[in-house]
VMD Tcl script that draws the C-alpha trace (Angstrom):
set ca {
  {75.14 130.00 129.38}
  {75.94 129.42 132.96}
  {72.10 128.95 133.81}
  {71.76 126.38 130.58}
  {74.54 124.47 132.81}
  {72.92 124.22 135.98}
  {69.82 122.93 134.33}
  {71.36 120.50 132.70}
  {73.02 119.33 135.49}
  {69.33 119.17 137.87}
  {68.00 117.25 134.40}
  {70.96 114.70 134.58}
  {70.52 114.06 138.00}
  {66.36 113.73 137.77}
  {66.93 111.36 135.31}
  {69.42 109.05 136.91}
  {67.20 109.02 140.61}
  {64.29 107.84 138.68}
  {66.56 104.65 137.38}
  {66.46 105.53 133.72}
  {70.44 104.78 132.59}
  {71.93 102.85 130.18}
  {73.33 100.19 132.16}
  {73.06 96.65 131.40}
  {70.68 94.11 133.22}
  {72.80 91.69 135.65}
  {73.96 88.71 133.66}
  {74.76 85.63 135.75}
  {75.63 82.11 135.64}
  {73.61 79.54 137.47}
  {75.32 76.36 138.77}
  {74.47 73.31 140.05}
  {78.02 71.86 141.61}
  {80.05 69.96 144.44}
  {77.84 66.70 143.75}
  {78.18 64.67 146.22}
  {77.17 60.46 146.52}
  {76.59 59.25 149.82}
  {75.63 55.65 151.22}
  {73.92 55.95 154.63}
  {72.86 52.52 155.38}
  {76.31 51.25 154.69}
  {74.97 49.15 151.45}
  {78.48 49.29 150.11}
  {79.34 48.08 146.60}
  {79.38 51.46 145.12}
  {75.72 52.00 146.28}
  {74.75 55.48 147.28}
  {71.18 56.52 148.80}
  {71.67 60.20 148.41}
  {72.76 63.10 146.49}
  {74.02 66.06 147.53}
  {74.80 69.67 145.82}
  {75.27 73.01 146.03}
  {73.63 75.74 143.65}
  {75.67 78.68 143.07}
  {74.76 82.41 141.64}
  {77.79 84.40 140.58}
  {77.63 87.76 138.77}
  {79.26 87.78 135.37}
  {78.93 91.54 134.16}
  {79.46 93.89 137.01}
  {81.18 96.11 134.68}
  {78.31 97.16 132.33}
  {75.36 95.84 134.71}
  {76.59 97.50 138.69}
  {75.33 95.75 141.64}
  {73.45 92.83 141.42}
  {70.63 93.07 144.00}
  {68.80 89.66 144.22}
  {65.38 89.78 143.97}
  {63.82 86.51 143.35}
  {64.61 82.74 142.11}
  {62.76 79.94 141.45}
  {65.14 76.48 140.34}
  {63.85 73.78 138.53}
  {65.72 71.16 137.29}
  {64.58 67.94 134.81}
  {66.09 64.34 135.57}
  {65.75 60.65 135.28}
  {62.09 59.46 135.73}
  {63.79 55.82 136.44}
  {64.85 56.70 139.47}
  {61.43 56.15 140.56}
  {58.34 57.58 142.47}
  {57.95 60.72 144.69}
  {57.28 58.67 147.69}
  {60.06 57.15 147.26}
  {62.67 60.17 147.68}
  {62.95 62.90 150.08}
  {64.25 66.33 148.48}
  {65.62 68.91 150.98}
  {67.65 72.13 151.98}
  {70.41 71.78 154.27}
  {69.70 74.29 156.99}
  {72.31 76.92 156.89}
  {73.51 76.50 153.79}
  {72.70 79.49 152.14}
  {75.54 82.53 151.58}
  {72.48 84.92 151.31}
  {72.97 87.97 153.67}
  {69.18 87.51 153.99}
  {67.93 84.51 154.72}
  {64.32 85.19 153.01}
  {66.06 85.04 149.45}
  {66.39 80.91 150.00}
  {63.75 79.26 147.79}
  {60.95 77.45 149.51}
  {59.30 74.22 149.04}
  {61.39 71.65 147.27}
  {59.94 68.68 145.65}
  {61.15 65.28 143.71}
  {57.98 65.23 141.27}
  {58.41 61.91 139.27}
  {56.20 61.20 137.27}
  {56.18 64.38 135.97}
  {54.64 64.81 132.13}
  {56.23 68.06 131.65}
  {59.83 66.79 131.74}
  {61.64 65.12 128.78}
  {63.20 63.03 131.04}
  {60.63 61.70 133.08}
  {60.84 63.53 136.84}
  {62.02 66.95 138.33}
  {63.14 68.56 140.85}
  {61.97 72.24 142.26}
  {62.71 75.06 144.09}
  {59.71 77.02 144.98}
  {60.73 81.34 144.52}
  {61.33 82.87 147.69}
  {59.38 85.59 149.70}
  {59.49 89.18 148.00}
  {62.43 90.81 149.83}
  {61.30 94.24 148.74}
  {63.91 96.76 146.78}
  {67.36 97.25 149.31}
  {66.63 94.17 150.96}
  {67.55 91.82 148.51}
  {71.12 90.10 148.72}
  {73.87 91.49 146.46}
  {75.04 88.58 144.47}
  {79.20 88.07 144.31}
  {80.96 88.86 141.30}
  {83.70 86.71 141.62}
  {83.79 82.85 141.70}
  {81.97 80.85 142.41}
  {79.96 83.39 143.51}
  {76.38 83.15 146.04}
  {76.02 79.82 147.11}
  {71.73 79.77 147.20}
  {71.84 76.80 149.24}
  {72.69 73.17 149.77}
  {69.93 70.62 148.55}
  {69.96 66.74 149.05}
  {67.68 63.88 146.98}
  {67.93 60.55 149.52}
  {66.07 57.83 148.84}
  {63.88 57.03 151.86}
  {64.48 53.31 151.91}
  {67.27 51.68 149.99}
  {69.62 52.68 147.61}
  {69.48 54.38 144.36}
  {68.37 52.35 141.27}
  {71.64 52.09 138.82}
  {70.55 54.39 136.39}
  {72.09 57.70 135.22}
  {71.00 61.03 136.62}
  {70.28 62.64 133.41}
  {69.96 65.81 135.20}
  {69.72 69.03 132.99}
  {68.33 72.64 134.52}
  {64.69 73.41 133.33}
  {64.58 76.54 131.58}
  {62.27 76.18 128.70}
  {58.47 75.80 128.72}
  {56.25 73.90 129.69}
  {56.20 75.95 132.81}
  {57.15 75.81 135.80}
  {60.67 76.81 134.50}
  {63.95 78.06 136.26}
  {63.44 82.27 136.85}
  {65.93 84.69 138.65}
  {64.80 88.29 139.01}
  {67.18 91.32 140.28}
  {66.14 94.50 141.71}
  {67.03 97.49 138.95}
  {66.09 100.49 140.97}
  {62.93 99.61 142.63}
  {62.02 97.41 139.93}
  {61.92 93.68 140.03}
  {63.01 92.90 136.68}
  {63.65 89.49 135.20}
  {67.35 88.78 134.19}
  {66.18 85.09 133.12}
  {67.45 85.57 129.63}
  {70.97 86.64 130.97}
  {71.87 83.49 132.59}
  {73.98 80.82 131.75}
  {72.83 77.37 133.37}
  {75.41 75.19 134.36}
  {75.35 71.33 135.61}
  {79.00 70.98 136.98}
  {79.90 67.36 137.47}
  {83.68 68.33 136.56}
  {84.91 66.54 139.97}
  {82.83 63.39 139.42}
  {84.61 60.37 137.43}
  {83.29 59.54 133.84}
  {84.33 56.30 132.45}
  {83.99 55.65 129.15}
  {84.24 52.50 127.87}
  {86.34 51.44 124.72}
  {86.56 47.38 124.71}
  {84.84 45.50 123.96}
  {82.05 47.35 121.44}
  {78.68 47.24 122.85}
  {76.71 44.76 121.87}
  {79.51 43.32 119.89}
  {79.53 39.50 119.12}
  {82.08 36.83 118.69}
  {84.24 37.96 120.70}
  {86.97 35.61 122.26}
  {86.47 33.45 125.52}
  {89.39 35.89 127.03}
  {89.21 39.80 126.51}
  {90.87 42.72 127.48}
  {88.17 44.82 128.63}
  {90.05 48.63 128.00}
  {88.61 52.51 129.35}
  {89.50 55.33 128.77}
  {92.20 57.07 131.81}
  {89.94 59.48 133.94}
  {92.32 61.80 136.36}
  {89.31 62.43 138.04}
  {89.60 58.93 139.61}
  {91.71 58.05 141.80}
  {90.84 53.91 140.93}
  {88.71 51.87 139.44}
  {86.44 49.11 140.11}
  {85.97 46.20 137.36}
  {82.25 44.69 137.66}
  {81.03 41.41 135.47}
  {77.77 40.63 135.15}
  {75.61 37.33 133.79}
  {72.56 39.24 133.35}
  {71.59 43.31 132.42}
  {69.92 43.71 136.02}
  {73.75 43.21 137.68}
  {72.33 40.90 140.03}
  {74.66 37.80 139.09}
  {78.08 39.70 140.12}
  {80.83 36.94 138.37}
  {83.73 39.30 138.93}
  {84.75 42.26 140.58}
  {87.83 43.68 141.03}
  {89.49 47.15 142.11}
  {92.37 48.26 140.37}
  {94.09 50.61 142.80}
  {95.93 53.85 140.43}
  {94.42 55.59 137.60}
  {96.59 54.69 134.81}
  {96.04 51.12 134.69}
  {92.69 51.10 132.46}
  {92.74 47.90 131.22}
  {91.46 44.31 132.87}
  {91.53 41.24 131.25}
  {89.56 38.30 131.66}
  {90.22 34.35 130.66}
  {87.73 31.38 130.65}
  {84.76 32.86 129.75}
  {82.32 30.60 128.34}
  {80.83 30.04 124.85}
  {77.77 31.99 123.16}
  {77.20 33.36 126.24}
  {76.20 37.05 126.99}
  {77.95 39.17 129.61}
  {77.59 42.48 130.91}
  {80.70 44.99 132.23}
  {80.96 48.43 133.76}
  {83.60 50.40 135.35}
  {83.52 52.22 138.24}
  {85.59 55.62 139.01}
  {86.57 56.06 142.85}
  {87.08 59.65 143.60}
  {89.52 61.12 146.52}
  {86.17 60.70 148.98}
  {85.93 56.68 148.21}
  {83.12 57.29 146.21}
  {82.47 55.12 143.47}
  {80.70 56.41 139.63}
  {79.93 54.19 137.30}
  {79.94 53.88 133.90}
  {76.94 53.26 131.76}
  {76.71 49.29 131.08}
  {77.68 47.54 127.94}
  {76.77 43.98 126.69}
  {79.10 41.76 124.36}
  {78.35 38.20 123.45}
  {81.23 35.44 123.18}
  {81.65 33.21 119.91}
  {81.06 29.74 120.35}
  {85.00 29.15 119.35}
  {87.04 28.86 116.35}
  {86.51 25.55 115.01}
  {88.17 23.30 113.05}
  {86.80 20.55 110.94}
  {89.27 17.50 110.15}
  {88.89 14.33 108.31}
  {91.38 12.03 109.33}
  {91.83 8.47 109.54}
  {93.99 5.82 110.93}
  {95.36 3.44 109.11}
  {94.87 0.42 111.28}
  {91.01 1.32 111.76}
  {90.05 1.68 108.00}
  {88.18 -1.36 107.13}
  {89.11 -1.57 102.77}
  {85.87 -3.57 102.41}
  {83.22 -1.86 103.95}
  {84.76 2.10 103.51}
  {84.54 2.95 107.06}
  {86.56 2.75 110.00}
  {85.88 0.10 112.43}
  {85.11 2.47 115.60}
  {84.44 6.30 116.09}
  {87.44 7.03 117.98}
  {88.79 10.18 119.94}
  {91.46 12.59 118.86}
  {93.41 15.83 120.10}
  {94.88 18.63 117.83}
  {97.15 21.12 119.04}
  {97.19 24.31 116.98}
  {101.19 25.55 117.22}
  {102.66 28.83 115.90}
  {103.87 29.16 112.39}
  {107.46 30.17 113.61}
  {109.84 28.33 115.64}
  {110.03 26.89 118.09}
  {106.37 26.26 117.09}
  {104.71 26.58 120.42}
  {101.33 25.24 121.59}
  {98.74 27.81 121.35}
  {96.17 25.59 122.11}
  {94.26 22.61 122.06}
  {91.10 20.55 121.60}
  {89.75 17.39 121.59}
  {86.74 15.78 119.31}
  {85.42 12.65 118.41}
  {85.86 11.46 114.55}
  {83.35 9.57 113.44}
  {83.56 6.18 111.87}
  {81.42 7.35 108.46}
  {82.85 10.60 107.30}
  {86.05 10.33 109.14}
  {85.07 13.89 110.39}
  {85.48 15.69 114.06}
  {84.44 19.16 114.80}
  {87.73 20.88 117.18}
  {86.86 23.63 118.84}
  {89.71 26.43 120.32}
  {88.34 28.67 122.63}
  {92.04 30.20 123.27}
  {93.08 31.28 119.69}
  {93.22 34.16 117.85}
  {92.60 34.84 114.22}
  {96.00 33.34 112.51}
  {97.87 30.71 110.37}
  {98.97 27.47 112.70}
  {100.04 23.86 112.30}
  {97.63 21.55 113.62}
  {99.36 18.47 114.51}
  {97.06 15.67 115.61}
  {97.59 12.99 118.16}
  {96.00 9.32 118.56}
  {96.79 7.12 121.70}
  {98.35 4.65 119.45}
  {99.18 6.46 115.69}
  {102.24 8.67 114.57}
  {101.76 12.27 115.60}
  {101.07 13.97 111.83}
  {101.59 17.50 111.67}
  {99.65 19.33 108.78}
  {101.00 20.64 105.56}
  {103.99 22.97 105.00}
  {102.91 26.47 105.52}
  {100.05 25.93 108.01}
  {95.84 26.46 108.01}
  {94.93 29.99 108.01}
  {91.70 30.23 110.79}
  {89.54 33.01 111.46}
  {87.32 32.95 115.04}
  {84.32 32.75 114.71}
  {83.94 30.99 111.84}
  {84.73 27.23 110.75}
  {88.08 26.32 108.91}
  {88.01 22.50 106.61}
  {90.82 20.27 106.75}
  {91.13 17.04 105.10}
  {94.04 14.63 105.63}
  {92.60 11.86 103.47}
  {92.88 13.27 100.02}
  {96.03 13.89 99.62}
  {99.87 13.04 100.59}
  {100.70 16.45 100.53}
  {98.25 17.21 103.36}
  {100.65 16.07 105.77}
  {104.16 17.76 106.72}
  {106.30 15.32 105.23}
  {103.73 13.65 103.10}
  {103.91 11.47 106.26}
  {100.51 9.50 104.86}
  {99.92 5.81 103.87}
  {97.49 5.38 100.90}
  {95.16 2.61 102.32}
  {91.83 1.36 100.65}
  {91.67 4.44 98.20}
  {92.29 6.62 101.37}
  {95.08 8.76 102.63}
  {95.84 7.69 106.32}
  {97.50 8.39 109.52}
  {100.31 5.42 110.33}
  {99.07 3.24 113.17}
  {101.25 1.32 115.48}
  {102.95 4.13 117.69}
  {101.84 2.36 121.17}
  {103.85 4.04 123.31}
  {104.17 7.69 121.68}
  {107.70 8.37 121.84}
  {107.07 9.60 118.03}
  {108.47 6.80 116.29}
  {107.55 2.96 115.29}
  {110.44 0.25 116.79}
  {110.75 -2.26 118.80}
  {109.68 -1.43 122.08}
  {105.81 -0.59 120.24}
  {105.89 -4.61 118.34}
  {107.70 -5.89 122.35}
  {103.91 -4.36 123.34}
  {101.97 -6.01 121.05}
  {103.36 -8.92 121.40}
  {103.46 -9.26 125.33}
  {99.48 -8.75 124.83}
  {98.73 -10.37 121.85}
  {100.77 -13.78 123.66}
  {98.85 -12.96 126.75}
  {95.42 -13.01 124.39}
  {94.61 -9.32 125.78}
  {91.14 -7.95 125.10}
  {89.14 -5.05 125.37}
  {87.93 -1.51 123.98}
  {90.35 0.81 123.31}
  {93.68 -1.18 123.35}
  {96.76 0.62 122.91}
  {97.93 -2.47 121.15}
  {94.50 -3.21 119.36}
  {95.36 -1.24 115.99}
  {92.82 -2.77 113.94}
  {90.02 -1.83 116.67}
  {88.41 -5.73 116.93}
  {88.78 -5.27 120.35}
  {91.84 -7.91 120.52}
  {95.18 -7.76 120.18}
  {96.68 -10.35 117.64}
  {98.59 -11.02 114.90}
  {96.86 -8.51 112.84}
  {97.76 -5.58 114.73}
  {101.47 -6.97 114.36}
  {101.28 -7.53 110.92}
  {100.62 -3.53 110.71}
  {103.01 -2.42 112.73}
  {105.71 -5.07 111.82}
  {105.43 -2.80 108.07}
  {105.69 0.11 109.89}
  {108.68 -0.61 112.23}
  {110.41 -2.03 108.57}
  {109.75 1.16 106.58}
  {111.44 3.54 109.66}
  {107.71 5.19 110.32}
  {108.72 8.44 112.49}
  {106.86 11.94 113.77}
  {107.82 14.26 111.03}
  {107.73 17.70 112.07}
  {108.81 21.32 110.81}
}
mol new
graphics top color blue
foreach p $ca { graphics top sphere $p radius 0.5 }
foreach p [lrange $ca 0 end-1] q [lrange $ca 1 end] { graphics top cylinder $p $q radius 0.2 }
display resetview
């Protein structure tokens, strides 16, 4: 029995010198972190001309697997073909970088190779494999993390900075080859422990704005908008960019907002139909800026109002039409009291349809009062319960149809037509004395010319014919009537 023992023992022991166990291969993960963006020639803006990182190796199974003895690696990653042409870049190690304990086990050769068919996206970068070390000379890979750093690399661009276009940089691990390979000495075997690794692209540290507000490519949008992101704690700031065109060469505005929490800018005066294009930068702890991808929106070309309205002095009975286009404003005012100005615009009605096109450029979606205004009528509010408007789109109005259509029923039924009274010369809001004591002072002094304040009849003179109007008005106590 005791001889069955001892040759058990010698068979044990023959079979773990000649590396046949049932340990596990080395598993690993592979990382690609500690990005940095740098701008050497001092382009500023957020510009960078290079990139640096580090690529880490850290043991993940030390428990089932033993040692990990580094044998050989070869690291290939895919990214962004629009970053342009090999000669444009230079892609390097940083000398001393590596946390190898030998030096041979740093990878040789790297290359930017853009265009580069074999890439989804367009361009890689490689890593050549390192010279054979031999078994017990190759590095024993840390087990804790973040484990072996392999080395430092940097992508600069020779001249110039970087094109604004994401990296889109993923590691290369399935075919076509070349692909990423890491091989570990089991024994004196070079084994490869490619299918044990986990390949990682670690940009944790490196803002990401996203955008919420406006949608991309989103239309009608108001001439002022609260551009909104979402908060990033990996910023320390922001920086607001607005842009006429998609190349961001026409920089409108730009503004840094200087904490993290404020993610929200907003931006007045913008002009009609027009397209614009935003981003938003991140600012990390180092001043470097990351910025978003960019988004487009287009602005409405206003909410508009159509009105038919018509003086009364200006309608001609005879002929249907009134005597001159002429120019009015309409203030759109809140629903509620104290039924504040929201906003205004000015048009031209013309003489045939009694029409004018108002545009708002400052006005939500909503229910208002439009109250109108003419250098010499009564102010005339609309109807009792206000015009519901959506932006964007075109609302109808028509004063002339109807009493009702004014708040008050403040209308004069003239030639078949609902009208505005004329005769308010001086508009304090009501028709007296001091508005004939005008008329009559220029009428006496045989005043003429376009545009009168005292010409209500629009002949161009003022006369007893304007008087006669107003001298009805003044009798029947014509006032502003108004919620």
């Amino acid at each position: 029995m005791k001889k069955i023992i001892i040759i058990s023992v010698l068979f044990l022991s023959c079979f773990l010198s000649q590396n046949i166990s049932f340990a596990y291969n080395p598993a690993f993960n592979l990382t690609a972190r500690n990005f940095i963006y740098t701008d050497s020639i001092g382009a500023g803006g957020g510009a960078f001309d290079a990139i640096t990182f580090d690529i880490y190796i850290e043991h993940t199974n030390i428990g089932s697997s033993g040692p990990f003895e580094f044998s050989l690696g070869q690291y290939y990653f895919n990214i962004n073909g629009a970053l342009g042409v090999t000669a444009d870049y230079s892609y390097y190690i940083i000398p001393g970088s590596t946390e190898f304990t030998n030096p041979n086990a740093i990878p040789r050769n790297p290359a930017f190779i853009s265009p580069d068919a074999g890439s989804p996206e367009g361009a890689s970068l490689r890593l050549g494999v390192n010279t054979i070390l031999g078994a017990g000379n190759g590095p024993i890979v840390l087990y804790f993390f973040p484990g072996t750093r392999v080395c430092t690399v940097r992508l600069k661009k020779k001249s110039g900075s970087f094109p604004d276009v994401p990296l889109n940089m993923v590691w290369r691990t399935g075919l076509p080859n070349p692909v990423t390979k890491v091989y570990a000495y089991m024994g004196t075997s070079n084994v490869d422990v490619s299918l044990n690794g986990t390949f990682i692209i670690d940009n944790a540290n490196i803002p990401n704005i996203k955008l919420i507000f406006p949608p991309d490519n989103s239309v009608n949008n108001t001439f002022t908008v609260s551009f909104k992101w979402m908060k990033d704690n990996r910023s320390v700031a922001y920086v607001y960019q607005l842009y006429s065109d998609s190349l961001l060469t026409n920089n409108l505005i730009s503004d840094t907002i200087n904490n993290n929490s404020d993610t929200s800018k907003t931006i007045s005066g913008l002009s009609g139909n027009t397209k614009y294009f935003w981003r938003v930068g991140g600012i990390d702890a180092h001043d470097h800026i990351y910025y978003s991808n960019v988004r487009q929106f287009t602005t409405s070309s206003g909410m508009k109002l159509n009105i038919k309205i018509i003086p009364e002095g200006l309608y001609n009975t005879l002929s249907g039409q009134m005597s001159r286009k002429d120019t009015f404003t309409v203030c759109l005012r809140s629903i509620s009291s104290p039924y504040l100005i929201i906003d205004s615009a000015k048009a031209v009605v013309d003489s045939l349809y009694f029409s004018g096109l108002f545009t708002f450029i400052n006005t939500p979606d909503g229910i208002y009062y439009a109250a109108l205004k003419h250098f010499n009528s009564i102010e005339t509010w609309s109807r009792s319960g206000g015009i519901t408007m959506t932006f964007a789109d075109t609302s109808f109005y028509d004063f002339t149809n109807s009493a009702s259509q004014a708040y008050g029923s403040n209308l004069v039924l003239h030639g078949g037509k609902y009208c505005i009274y004329s005769g308010d010369v001086n508009q304090d809001g009501i028709t007296d004395g001091s508005d004939l004591m005008k008329i009559f002072n220029d009428s006496y002094a045989g005043l003429t010319g376009r545009y009168l304040a005292s010409d209500l009849n629009g002949d161009n003179i003022a006369d007893a014919a304007d008087l006669s109007i107003l001298d009805n008005n003044v009798f029947n106590g014509i006032l502003k009537i108004t919620p």
